[in-house]
N, C-alpha and C positions, 0 to 999 in steps of 0.2 A: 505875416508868414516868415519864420525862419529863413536865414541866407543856405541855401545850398553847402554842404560841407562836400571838399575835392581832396583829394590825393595832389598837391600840388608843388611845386619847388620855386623859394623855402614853402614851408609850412604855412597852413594855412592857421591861424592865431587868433584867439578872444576869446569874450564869455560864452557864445554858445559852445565852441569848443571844451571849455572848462565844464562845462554846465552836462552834456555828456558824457565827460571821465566820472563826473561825478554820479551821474545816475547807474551807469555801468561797473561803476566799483573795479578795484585792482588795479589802479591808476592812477602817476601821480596827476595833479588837480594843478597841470604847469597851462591851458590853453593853446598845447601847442599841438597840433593834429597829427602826428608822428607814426612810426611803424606799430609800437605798441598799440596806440590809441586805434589802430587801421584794423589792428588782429580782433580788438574787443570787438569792434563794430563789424569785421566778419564775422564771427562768431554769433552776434546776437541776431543779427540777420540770418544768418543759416538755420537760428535754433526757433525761429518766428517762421520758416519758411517764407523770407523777401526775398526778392531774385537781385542777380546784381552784382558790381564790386564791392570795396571799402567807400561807399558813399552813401552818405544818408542825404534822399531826397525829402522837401520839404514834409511829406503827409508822412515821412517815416520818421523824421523828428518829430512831429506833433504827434503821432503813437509814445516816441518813447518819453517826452519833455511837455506834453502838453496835458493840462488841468485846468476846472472853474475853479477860479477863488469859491472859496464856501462862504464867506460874507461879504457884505458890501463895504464895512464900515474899512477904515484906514487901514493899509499894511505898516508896520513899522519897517525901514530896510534893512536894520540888524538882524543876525539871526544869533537866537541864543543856542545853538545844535552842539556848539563843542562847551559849551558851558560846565564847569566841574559842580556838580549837585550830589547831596548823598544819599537820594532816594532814585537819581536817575538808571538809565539803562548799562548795567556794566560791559567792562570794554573787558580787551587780553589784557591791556596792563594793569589791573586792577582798580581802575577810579568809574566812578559812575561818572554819567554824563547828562545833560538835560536832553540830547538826541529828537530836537522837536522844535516846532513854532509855534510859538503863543500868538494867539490873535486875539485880539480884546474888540468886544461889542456889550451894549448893554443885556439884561438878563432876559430870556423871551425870544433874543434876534433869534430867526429862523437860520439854519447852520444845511450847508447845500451839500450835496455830492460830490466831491471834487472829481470824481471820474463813476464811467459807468462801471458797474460791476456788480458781485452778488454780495449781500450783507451775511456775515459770517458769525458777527456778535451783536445784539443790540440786549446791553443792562443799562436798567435803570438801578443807580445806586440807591439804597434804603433810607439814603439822608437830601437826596432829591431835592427834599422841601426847601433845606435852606442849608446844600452841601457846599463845602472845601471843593469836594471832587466831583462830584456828580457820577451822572454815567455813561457810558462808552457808547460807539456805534465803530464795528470794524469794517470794512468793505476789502475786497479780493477783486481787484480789475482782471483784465482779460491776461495780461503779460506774467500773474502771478504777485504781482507785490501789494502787499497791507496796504492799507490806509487805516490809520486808528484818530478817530475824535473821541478827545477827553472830555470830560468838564461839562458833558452837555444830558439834555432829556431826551431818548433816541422820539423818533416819531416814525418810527420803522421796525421791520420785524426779521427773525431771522430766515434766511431762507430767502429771501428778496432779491428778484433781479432789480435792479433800478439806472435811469441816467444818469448823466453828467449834468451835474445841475438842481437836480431832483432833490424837494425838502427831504432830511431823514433825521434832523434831530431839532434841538433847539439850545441857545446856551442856559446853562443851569444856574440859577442862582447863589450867591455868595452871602455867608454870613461877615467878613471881612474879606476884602482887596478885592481887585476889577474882575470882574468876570470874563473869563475869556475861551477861547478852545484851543485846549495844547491839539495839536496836530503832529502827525507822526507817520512818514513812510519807513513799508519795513520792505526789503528786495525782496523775501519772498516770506511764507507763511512758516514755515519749516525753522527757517533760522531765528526765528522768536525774537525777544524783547531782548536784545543783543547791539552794543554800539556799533559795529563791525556791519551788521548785517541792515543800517539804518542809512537813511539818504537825507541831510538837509531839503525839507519841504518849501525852501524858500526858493529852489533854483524852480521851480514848477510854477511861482505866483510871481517872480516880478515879471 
């Protein structure tokens, strides 16, 4: 379980604090629990209807930072999220970005839900057989933000409520390089396939 975050003097400092600004967005990503960082976290409690001050209790962190891994196999600890890629998600200043976690499993691993919520996209790409890309599974949790799995076969349908945990795809097969599933939170549906509007998926799994 998360440590309690407080209003405290000095501040109160680390990665769950970091790990917050970060999913909250409009914030620098310094770990220090400040007035700014205090306004976000009233705000998004007011807009959840949490009662309360500037504190996030432990089950209000695990609403807003907590997820299953979707696979079992290994995490790497890097994240490739700010990575300059020319196919990735563009940003304002105009460079794309790989905005995502690649997870590598072999082809077949079954790929999980990493939160409950309702499935919004499930394609199967036409090259499935023996795709680059494969095809999607999006999911819309309760809070409003994407979850997009790449790279896989969905085993789910659109329309779907499903768990946290729950199969809904599988990874797709490679004709070259490791198979794996880009993973991708978006803050909310609306702001699209946008760098700005995306959250490093790595602060959710370590």
């Amino acid at each position: 379980m998360r440590r309690r975050l407080r209003l405290v003097t000095p501040y109160l400092r680390g990665a769950d604090v970091a790990a917050v600004q970060q999913v909250l967005g409009g914030l620098a990503v310094d770990g220090i629990y400040g007035p700014l960082t205090a306004a976000r976290v009233r705000d998004w409690k007011r807009a959840h209807g949490l009662p309360g001050p500037e504190v996030l209790e432990p089950q209000e962190q695990t609403l807003l930072l907590g997820a299953v891994r979707p696979l079992d196999t290994p995490l790497a600890p890097h994240s490739e999220f700010a990575v300059r890629m020319p196919h990735g998600a563009p940003a304002a200043d105009g460079v794309r970005y790989h905005a995502a976690k690649d997870w590598f499993a072999p082809a077949g691993t079954p790929v999980r839900a990493p939160v409950a919520g309702s499935v919004i996209e499930a394609r199967r790409d036409s090259r499935s057989a023996g795709p680059v890309f494969g095809g999607t599974v999006k999911l819309q949790d309760g809070l409003g933000r994407v979850w997009a799995l790449r790279h896989v076969d969905p085993r789910t349908a659109v329309g779907r409520r499903v768990r946290g945990g729950e199969v809904v795809a599988s990874v797709a097969r490679w004709d070259s390089g490791s198979p794996h599933v880009h993973v991708e939170v978006w803050r909310t549906l609306a702001g699209g396939y946008r760098y700005e509007n995306m959250i490093d998926p790595i602060v959710f799994f370590r």
